[in-house]
C-alpha positions in Angstrom: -26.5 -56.7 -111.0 -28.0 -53.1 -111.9 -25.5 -51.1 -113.6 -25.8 -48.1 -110.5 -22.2 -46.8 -111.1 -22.8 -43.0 -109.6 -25.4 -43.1 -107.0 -24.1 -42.8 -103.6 -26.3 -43.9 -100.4 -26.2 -43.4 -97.3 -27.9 -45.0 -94.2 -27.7 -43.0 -90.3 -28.1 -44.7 -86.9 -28.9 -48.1 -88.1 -28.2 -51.7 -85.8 -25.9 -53.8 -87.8 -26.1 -57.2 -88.7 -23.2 -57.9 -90.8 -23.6 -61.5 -91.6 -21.7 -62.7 -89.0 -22.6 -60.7 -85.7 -25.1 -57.7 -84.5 -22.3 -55.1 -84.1 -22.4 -53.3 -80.5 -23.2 -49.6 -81.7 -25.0 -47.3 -84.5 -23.8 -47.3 -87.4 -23.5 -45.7 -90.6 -23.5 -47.2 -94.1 -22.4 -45.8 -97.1 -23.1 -47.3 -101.2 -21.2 -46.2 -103.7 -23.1 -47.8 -107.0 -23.8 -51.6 -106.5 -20.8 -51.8 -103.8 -20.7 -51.1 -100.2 -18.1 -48.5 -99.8 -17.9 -47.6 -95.7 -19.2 -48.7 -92.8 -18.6 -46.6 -89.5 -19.9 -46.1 -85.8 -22.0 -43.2 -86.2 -20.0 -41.2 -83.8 -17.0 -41.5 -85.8 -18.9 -40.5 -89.5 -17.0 -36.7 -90.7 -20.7 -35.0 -91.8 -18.9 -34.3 -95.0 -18.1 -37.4 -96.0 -22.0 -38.2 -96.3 -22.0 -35.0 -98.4 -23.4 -35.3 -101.9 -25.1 -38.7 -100.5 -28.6 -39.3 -100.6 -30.0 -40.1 -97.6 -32.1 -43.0 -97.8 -32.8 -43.8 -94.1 -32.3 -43.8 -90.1 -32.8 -46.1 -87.6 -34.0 -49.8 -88.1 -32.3 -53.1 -88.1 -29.9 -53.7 -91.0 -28.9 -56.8 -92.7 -27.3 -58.1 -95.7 -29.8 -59.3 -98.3 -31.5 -62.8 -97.6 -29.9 -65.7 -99.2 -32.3 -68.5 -100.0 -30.0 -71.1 -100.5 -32.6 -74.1 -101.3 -34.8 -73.8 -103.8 -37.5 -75.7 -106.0 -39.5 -73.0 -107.0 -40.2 -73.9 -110.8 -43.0 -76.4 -111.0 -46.5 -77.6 -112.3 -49.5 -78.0 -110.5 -50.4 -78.2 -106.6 -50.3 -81.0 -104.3 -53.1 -79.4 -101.8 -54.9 -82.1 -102.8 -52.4 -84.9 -101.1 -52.2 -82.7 -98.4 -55.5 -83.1 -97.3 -55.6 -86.9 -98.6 -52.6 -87.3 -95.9 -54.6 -85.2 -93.3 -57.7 -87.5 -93.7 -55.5 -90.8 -93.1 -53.8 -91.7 -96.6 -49.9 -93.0 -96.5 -47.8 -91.9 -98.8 -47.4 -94.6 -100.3 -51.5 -95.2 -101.1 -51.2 -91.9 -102.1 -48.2 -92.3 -104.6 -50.0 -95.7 -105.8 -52.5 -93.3 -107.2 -49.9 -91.1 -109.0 -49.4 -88.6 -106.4 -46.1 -87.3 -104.7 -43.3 -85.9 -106.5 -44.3 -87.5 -110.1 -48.0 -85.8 -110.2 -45.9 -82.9 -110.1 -43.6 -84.4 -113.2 -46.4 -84.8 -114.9 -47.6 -80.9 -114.2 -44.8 -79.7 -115.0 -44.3 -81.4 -118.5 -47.4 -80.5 -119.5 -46.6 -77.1 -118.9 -44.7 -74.7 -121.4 -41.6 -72.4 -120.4 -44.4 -69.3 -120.4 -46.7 -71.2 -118.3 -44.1 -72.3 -115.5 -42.7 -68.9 -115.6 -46.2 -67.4 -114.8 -46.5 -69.8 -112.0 -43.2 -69.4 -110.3 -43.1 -65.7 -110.4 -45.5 -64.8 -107.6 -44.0 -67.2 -105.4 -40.3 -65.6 -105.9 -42.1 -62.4 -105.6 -43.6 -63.6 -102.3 -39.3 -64.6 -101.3 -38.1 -60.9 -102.0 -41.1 -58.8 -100.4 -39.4 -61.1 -97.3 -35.9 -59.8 -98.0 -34.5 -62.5 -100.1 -31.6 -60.7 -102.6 -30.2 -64.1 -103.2 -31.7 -67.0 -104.3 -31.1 -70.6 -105.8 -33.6 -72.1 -107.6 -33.2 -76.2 -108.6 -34.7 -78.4 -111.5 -35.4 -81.6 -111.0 -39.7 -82.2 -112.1 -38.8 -82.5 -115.4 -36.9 -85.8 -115.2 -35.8 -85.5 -119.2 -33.5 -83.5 -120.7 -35.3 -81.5 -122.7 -37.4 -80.7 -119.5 -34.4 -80.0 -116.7 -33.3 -77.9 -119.5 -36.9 -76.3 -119.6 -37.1 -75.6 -115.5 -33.6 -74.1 -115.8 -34.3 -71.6 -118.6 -37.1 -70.0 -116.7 -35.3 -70.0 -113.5 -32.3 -67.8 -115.3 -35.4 -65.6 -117.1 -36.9 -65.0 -113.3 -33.4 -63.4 -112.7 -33.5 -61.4 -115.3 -36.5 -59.9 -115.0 -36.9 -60.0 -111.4 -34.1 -57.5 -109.1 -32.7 -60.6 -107.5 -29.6 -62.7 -108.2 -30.4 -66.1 -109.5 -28.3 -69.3 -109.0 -29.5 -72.1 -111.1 -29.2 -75.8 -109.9 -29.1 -79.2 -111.7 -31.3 -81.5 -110.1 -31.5 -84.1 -112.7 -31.2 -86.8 -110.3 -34.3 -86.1 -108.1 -36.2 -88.8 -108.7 -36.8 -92.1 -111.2 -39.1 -90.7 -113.8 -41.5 -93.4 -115.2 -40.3 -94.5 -118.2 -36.9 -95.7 -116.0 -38.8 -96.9 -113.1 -36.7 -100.3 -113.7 -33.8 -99.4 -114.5 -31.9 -96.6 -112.3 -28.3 -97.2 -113.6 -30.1 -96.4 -117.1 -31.4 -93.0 -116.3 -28.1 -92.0 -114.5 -26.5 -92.4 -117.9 -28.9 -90.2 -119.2 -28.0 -87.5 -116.3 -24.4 -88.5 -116.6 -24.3 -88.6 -120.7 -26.8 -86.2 -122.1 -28.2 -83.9 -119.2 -25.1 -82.5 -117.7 -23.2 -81.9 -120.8 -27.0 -79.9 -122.6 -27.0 -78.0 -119.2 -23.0 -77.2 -119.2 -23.0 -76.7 -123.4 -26.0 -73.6 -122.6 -24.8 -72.2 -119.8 -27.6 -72.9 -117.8 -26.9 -74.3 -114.6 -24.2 -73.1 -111.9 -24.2 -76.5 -110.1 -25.0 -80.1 -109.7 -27.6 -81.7 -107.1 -28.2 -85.3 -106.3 -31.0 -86.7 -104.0 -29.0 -89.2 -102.1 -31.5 -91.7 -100.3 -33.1 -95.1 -100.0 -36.2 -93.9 -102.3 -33.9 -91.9 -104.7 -30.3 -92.7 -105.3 -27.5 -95.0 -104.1 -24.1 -93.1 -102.7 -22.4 -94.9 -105.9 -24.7 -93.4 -108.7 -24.7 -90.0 -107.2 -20.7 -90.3 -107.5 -21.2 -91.1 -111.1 -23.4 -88.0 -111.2 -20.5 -85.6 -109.1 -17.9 -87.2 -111.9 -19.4 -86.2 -114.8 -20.4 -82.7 -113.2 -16.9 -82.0 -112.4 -15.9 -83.2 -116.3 -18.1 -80.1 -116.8 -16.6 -77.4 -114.5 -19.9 -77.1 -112.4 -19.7 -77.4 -108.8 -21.8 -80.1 -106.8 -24.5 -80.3 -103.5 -26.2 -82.9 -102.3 -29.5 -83.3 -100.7 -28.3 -86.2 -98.3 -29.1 -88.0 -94.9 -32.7 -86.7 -95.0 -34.3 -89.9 -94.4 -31.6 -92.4 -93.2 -27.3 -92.5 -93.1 -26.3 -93.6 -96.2 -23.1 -91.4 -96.0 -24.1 -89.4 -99.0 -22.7 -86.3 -97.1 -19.6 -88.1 -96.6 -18.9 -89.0 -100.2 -19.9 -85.4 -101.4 -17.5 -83.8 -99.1 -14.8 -85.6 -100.5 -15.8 -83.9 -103.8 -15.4 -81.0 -102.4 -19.2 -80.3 -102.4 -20.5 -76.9 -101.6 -22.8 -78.1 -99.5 -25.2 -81.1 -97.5 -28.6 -80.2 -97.3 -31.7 -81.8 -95.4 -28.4 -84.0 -93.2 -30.9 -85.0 -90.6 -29.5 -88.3 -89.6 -26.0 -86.7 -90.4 -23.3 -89.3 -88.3 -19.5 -88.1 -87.1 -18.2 -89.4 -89.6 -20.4 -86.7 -92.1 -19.6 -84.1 -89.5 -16.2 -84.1 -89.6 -15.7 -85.0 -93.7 -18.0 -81.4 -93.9 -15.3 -79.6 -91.6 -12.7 -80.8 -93.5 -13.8 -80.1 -97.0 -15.3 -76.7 -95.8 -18.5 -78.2 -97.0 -21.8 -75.8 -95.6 -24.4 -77.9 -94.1 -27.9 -76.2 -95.0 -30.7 -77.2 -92.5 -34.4 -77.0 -93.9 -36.8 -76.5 -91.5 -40.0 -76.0 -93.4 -39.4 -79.5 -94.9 -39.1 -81.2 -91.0 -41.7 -79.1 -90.5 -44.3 -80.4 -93.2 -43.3 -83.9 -92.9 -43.9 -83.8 -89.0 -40.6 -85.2 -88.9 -38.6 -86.3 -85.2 -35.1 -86.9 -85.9 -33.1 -83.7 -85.4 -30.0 -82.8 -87.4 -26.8 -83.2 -85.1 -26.9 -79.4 -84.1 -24.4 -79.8 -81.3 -21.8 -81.3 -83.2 -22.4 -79.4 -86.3 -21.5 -76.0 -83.8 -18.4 -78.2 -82.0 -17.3 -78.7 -85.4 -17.5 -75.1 -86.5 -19.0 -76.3 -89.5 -21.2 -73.5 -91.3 -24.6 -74.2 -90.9 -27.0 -72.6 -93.8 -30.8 -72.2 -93.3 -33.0 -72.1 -96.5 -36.7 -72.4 -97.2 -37.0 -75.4 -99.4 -39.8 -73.8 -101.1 -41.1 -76.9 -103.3 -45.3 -78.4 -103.8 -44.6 -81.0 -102.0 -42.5 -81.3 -98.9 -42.2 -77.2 -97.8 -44.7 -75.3 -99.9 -43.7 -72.8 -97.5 -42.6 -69.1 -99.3 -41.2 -66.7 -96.2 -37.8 -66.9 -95.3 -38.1 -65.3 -91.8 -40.3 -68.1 -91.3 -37.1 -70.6 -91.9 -35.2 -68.6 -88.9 -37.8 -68.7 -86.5 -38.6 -72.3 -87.4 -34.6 -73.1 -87.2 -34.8 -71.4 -83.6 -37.6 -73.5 -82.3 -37.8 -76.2 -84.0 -33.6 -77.1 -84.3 -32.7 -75.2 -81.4 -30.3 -72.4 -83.2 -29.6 -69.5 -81.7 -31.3 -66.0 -83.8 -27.6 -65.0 -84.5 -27.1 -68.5 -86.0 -30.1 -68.4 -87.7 -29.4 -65.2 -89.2 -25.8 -66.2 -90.2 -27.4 -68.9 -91.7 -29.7 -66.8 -94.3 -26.6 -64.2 -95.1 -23.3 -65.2 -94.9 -23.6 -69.1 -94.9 -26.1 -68.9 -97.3 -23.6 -67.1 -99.6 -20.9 -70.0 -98.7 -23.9 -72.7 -99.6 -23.7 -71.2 -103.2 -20.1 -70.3 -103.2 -20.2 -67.0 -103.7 -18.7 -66.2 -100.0 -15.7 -65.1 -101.4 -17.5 -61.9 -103.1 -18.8 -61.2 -99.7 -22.4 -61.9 -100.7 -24.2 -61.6 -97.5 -22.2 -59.5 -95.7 -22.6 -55.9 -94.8 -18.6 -55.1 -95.6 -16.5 -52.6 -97.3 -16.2 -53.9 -101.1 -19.5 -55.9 -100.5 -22.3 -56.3 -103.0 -24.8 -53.6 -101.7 -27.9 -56.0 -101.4 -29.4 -55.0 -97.9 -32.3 -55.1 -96.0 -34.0 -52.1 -93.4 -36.2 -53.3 -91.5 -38.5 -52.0 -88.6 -37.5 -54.1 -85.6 -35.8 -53.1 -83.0 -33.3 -56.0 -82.6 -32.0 -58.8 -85.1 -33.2 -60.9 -83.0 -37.2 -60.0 -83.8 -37.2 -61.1 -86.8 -36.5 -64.8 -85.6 -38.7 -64.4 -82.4 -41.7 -63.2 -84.7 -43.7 -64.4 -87.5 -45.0 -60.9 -88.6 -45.0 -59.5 -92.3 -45.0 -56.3 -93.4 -41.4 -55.3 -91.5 -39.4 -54.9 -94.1 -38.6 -51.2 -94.7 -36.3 -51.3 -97.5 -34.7 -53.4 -99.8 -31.9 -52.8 -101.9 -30.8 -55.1 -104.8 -27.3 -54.0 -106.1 -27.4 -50.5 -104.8 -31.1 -50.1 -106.4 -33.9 -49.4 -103.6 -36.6 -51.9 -105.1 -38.6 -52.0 -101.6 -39.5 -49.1 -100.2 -42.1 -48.3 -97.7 -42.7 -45.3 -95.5 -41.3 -45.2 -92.1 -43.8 -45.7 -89.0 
C-alpha cells in the first residue's frame, strides 16, 4: 500500500455504500494517510474538524474499492478464434480435438516469457481498475508445470507492484491435465502435491491454493490431496466446484475450511449448509454462465436462507469470460441470477474481501480503521451502477489514500 502517512482527505455530501448497505443520509468521509479515519452524517461534521483537509470532492455515490475476487488474467494467446468456430456450429469437443480450449492457451502461454505475459495482462488489469477494482486476485493455472505456475505467479505479484492495486496471487496448479499426463492424473497431482506447492510456498509467491473440481478436471479425492499438501504449506485453499455437475467438491472444501466455492452452479443442501457452517464465501460468476450460454442457476434462494456470503467476481480468463468490467458482473448477477443491486454490490466489496480473507482488515468496507481504497462515482444511487452498463462513471478512485483516478466533475 502507498506509504501516504500525512495526507488528510476529506469527501462532503457523498451517498454511502459501505460494503454492506447504502446508508440513509449524506455523509462525510475523512482519510487520514492510507486509513479511513471518520465517517459522519454531514449534519453532524464540526467544520473544523475538516480543517487542514484537502478537499477532494462533493456529491456522488461512494463505495469501497471493487474487489475482483476471481481472476485468470495472466495468459498467452486469444481464443477468438474458437469463439467464432463455436458460433459457426463446432462442439467443443471437435474444437478441443484440434488443440483448442484451455490447452491452446497452455501452449500460448509457455511459449511466452515473464516480459511477454506481463505486457499482455497489463491492459487488461488496467481495463479492471479504470472500473473501480482496488482489489484483485489473479490465478495461475495455463502453465500446467512448475516452472510455469511459478512463471504466471511471478508476473501476477510484478502487476501489483507496479500497478496501484492490491494483488492476491492464486495457485491454480490443478486446472487442468497438461499433455504430457493426459494418462495419468494421480501422476500429475504428485507433481502439484510434491514439487509445485512447496516451489510456490518456498518463494513466497502464492497466497492460496485452487482446485478445478469436476468431471473434465479433478476427482473430489485428488483435490483433497491437493488441500492437504496446501495446508502442510500454511496457504489457504478455494475451489472452483459444482460448475458443471454435483460432485460435492464444495462440500469437501468446506470441511477444509476453504475460503471460498466458486462457479457452485449445481450447488446441493448438503454444499449449502457445509458453506454456512465453515463460513465458506460462495463467489458466483456471471460472465462465465454468461459465455457458456449456460441454464442451470446457482441455488440463490437457499444460498440467501442460509446467510451464506455470496461473492460476485468477473472470471476474467480467454476462454470461458474474456469479459474485463466488473460493473458488468453486478448487472449480469442482477439479471441473469436474480440478486438484488445491494447484494450485488456486497458481493464486489465486502464479500469479495471475505472470498480472499482479508475481511478481517475491513477491505471493502467504508469504516473507521478501514483501508482507504474507495471509489466516487457520478450516479445518483448505488443502485445505477447495477441497473446500467455505462463506462466512464467513475469519478475518482483512490488506492491506499492515493487519488490514482481522477476526472473532472460534470
Amino acid at each position: 500500500m502507498p506509504a501516504n502517512s500525512k495526507q488528510r482527505l476529506v469527501w462532503h455530501d457523498v451517498t454511502l455504500f459501505d460494503g454492506h448497505d447504502t446508508l440513509p443520509e449524506p455523509m462525510a468521509v475523512i482519510v487520514a494517510g492510507d486509513t479511513i479515519e471518520r465517517v459522519v452524517p454531514m449534519h453532524e461534521l464540526d467544520p473544523n474538524e475538516s480543517a487542514g483537509c484537502r478537499i477532494l470532492g462533493q456529491g456522488g455515490v461512494m463505495t469501497p474499492g471493487l474487489v475482483d475476487c476471481h481472476t485468470h488474467l495472466v495468459f498467452g494467446g486469444s481464443r477468438a478464434d474458437e469463439f467464432e468456430r463455436r458460433l459457426e456450429g463446432a462442439s467443443y469437443e471437435e474444437i478441443a480435438r484440434r488443440g483448442g480450449g484451455i490447452l491452446s492457451t497452455v501452449r500460448a502461454t509457455r511459449e511466452a516469457s515473464e516480459e511477454q505475459l506481463f505486457s499482455l495482462a497489463r491492459p487488461r488489469l488496467e481495463a479492471l481498475l479504470r472500473d473501480g477494482v482496488t482489489t484483485v486476485e489473479i490465478k495461475s493455472g495455463y502453465g500446467l508445470s512448475v516452472a510455469d505456475e511459478l512463471k504466471m505467479l511471478r508476473v501476477a505479484r510484478r502487476l501489483g507492484e507496479e500497478l496501484p492495486v492490491r494483488v492476491v496471487t492464486t495457485l491454480l496448479g490443478a486446472h487442468a491435465l497438461p499433455p504430457e499426463y493426459q494418462d495419468d492424473s494421480d501422476g500429475y497431482i504428485d507433481l502439484v502435491c510434491r514439487e509445485m506447492i512447496p516451489a510456490a510456498a518456498a518463494e513466497g509467491l502464492a497466497d492460496a491454493v485452487d482446485v478445478f473440481c469436476e468431471k473434465i478436471a479433478f476427482s473430489v479425492a485428488q483435490c483433497e490431496r491437493v488441500f492437504e499438501a496446501a495446508e502442510a504449506h500454511g496457504l489457504p485453499i478455494k475451489a472452483h466446484a459444482e460448475q458443471l455437475s454435483n460432485l460435492g467438491g464444495s462440500a469437501m472444501a468446506a470441511r477444509h475450511g476453504a475460503l471460498s466455492a466458486d462457479h457452485i452452479e449445481y450447488l446441493d443442501e448438503a454444499g449449502v449448509n457445509a458453506l454456512r457452517e465453515a463460513g465458506s464465501v460462495a463467489v458466483l460468476l456471471p460472465g462465465a454462465f454468461h459465455t457458456l450460454r449456460e441454464t442451470q442457476l446457482p441455488p440463490i434462494a437457499a444460498l440467501r436462507e442460509a446467510g451464506v456470503p455470496m461473492a460476485i467476481a468477473t472470471d476474467a480468463n480467454p476462454g470461458s469470460s474474456p469479459l474485463f468490467m466488473p460493473t458488468l458482473m453486478l448487472n449480469f448477477a442482477c439479471t441473469l441470477f436474480r440478486l438484488t443491486p445491494r447484494e450485488a454490490l456486497a458481493g464486489m466489496t465486502a464479500h469479495g474481501a471475505q472470498a480472499l480473507g482479508l475481511h478481517n482488515r475491513q477491505l471493502g468496507r467504508i469504516v473507521p480503521g478501514a483501508p482507504a481504497d474507495l471509489c466516487l462515482w457520478d450516479i445518483g444511487s448505488p443502485a445505477e451502477l447495477a441497473y446500467a452498463v455505462q463506462p466512464g462513471r467513475l469519478r475518482q478512485r483512490i488506492y491506499g489514500g492515493e487519488p490514482t483516478h481522477v476526472q473532472e466533475q460534470h
